[in-house]
C-alpha positions as a printed NumPy array, in Angstrom:
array([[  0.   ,   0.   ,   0.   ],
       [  1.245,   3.434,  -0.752],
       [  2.785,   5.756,   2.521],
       [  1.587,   9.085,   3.394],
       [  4.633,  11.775,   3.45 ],
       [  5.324,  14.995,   4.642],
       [  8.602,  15.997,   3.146],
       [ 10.779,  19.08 ,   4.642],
       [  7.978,  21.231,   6.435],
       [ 10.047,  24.122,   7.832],
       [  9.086,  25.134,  11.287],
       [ 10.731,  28.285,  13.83 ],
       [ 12.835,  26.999,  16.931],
       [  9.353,  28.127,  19.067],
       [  7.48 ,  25.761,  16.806],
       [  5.803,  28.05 ,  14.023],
       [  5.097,  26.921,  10.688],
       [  3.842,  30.109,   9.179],
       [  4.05 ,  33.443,  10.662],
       [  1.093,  35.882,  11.786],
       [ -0.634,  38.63 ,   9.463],
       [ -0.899,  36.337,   6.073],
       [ -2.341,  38.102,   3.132],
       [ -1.772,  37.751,  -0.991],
       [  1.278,  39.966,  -0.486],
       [  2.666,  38.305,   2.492],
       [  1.84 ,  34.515,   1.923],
       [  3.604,  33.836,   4.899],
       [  2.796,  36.357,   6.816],
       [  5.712,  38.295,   9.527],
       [  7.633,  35.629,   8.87 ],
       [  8.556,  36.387,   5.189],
       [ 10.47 ,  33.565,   3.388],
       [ 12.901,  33.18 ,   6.417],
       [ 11.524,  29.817,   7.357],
       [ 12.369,  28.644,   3.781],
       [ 16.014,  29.875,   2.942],
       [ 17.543,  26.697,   3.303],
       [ 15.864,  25.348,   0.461],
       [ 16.497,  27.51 ,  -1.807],
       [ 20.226,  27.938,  -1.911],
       [ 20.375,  23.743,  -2.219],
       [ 21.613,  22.122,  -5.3  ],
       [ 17.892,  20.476,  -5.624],
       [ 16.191,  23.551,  -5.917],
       [ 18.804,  25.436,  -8.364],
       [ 21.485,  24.872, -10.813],
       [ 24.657,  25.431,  -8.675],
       [ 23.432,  25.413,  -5.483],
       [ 24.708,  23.9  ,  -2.452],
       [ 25.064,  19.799,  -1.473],
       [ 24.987,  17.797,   2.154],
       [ 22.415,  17.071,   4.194],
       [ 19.986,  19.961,   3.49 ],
       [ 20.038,  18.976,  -0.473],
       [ 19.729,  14.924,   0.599],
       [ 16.38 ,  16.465,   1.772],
       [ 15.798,  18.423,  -0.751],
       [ 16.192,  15.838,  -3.397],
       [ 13.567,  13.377,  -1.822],
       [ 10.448,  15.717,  -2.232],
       [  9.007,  14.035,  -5.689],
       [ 10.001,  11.101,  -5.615],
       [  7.043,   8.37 ,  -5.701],
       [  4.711,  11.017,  -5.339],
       [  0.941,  10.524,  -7.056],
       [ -1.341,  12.47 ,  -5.21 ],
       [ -1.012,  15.805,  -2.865],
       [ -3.212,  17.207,   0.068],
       [ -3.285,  20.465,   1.693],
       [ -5.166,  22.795,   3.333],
       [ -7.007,  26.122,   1.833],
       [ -4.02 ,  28.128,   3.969],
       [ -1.493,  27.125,   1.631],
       [ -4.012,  27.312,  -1.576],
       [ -4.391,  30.619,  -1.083],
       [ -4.419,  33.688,   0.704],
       [ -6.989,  34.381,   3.022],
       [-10.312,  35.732,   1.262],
       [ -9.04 ,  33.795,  -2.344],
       [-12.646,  31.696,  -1.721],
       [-14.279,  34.67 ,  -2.692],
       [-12.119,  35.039,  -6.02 ],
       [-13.189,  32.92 ,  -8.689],
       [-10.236,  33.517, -10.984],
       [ -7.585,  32.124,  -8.134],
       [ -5.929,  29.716,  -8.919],
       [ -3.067,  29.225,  -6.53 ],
       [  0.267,  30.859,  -5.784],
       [  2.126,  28.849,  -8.3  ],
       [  1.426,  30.156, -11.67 ],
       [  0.004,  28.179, -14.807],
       [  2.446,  24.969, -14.189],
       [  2.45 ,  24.288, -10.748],
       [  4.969,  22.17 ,  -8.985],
       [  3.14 ,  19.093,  -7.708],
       [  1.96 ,  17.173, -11.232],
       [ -0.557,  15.027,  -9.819],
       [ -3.583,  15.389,  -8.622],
       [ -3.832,  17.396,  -5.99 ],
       [ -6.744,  17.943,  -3.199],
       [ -7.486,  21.1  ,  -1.254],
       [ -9.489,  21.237,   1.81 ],
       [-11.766,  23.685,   2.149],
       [-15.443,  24.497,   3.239],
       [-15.301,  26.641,   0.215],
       [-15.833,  23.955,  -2.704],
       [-15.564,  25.005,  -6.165],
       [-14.687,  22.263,  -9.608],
       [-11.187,  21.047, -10.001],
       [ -9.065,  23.276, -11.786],
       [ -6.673,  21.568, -14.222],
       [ -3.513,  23.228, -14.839],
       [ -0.527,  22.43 , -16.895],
       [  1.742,  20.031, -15.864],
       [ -0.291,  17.176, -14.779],
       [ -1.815,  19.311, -11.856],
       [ -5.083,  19.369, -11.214],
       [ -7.161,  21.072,  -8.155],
       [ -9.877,  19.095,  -6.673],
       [-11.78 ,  20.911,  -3.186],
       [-13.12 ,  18.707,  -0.787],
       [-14.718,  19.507,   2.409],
       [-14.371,  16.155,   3.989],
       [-12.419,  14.46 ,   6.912],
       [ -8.502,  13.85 ,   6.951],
       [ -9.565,  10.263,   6.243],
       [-11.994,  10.428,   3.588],
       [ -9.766,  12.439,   1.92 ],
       [ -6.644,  10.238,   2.062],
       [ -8.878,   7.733,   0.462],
       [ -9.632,   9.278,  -2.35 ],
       [ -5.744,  10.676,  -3.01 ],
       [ -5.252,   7.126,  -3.117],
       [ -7.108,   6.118,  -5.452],
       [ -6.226,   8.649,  -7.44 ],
       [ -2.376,   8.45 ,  -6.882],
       [ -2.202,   5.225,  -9.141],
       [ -0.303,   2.743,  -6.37 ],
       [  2.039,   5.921,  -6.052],
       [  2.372,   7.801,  -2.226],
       [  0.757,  10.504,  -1.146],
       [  2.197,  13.95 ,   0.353],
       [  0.551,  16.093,   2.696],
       [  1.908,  19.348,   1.821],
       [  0.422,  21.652,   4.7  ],
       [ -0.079,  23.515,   6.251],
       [  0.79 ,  23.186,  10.1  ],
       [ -3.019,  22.658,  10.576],
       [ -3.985,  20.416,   7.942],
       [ -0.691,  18.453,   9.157],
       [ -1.676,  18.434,  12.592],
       [ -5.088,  16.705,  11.688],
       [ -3.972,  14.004,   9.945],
       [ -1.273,  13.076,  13.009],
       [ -3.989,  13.187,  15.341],
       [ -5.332,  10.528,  13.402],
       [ -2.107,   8.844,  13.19 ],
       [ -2.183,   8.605,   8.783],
       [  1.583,   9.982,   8.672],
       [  3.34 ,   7.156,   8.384],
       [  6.708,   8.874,   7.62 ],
       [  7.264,  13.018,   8.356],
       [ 10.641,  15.345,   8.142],
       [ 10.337,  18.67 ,   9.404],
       [ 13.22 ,  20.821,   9.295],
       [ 13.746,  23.153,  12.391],
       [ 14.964,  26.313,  11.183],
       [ 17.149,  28.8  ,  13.525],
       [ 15.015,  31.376,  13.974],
       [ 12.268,  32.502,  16.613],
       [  8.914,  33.69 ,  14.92 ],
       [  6.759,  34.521,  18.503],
       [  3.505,  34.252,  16.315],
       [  1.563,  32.463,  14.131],
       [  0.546,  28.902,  13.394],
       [  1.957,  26.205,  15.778],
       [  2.589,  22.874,  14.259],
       [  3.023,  21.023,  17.871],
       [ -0.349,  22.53 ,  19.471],
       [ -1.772,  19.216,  20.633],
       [  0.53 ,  16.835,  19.627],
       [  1.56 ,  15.909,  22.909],
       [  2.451,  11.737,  23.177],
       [  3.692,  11.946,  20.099],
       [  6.452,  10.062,  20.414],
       [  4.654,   7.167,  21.296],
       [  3.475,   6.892,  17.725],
       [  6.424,   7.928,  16.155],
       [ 10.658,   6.754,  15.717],
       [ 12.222,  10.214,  15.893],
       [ 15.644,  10.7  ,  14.564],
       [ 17.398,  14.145,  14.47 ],
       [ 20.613,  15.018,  11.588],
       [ 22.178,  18.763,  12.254],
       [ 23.259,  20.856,   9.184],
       [ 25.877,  22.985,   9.049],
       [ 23.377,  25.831,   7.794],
       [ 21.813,  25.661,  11.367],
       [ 18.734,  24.161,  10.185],
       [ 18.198,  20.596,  12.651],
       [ 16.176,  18.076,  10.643],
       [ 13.584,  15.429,  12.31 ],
       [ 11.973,  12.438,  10.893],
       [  9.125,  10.875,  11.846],
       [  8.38 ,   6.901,  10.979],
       [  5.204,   5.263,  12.428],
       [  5.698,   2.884,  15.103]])
């Protein structure tokens, strides 16, 4: 059976996956793009860019990947249910080529872009819609992309069955927790821990 993922989910040393005040200028709110500088300067992201352990990470985020899930927070900015022409943050080509489900109490039809991408809204239960990305995912695995809350429902159901999330060296003070109510955790879960030189400490997660 195919393995739900979440691959590198960048979160502040306090815990924050996102940071407070998110709008369609500000996706991420007070936080900026701080949480997410480590990717970008690794070789998997750009021509030229850096190896090690951040880019190990970096170069696992496609790989068996036939279906993505995440929540109407990372879809869009708050308010986009109220603008039929958005279409997400990622232009005409989108980087996930598969289907790909957003939850939302805000349903509208699936958008098909270019690339292999297409939108489907569901306003349905972690569960209900993990079935359905696997049915659609072909025998493939399935990623739940974020954001801290959509994450955080699907571990309280225990579907995760294998997580990394990359601790970045910075304090935020505000926004959205990924931890809030995750406590036993590691009861569930194997936790491992690999330090980068950049600072950043990554943690995986494997299902007991």
């Amino acid at each position: 059976m195919s393995s739900v993922y979440v691959h590198f989910f960048s979160v502040s040393l306090d815990g924050f996956g996102t940071g407070e005040g998110l709008s369609r200028e500000e996706p991420f709110g007070h936080a900026g793009e701080r949480l997410h500088e480590w990717i970008f300067v690794t070789r998997g992201w750009k021509e030229g860019g850096s190896g090690g352990v951040d880019d190990a990470f970096v170069q696992r985020h496609d790989m068996g990947i036939g279906a993505e899930i995440m929540g109407a927070g990372k879809f869009g900015y708050p308010g986009w249910e109220n603008d039929p022409d958005w279409k997400g943050w990622w232009g005409p080509n989108p980087p996930f080529h598969t289907p790909t489900f957003v939850l939302t109490h805000h349903t509208r039809p699936s958008i098909e872009m270019e690339g292999g991408t297409t939108f489907h809204f569901r306003d349905t239960s972690p569960a209900e819609a993990l079935e359905e990305a696997r049915a659609a995912a072909g025998g493939q695995h399935i990623r739940i992309g974020g954001g801290a809350k959509t994450i955080r429902s699907f571990l309280a159901e225990r579907l995760i069955d294998h997580m990394h999330v990359a601790v970045v060296p910075i304090l935020l003070g505000r926004g959205e927790r990924l931890w809030d109510g995750q406590e036993g955790l590691e009861r569930d879960y194997a936790i491992e821990s690999v330090s980068s030189p950049s600072g950043v400490t990554h943690l995986t997660f494997t299902r007991r």
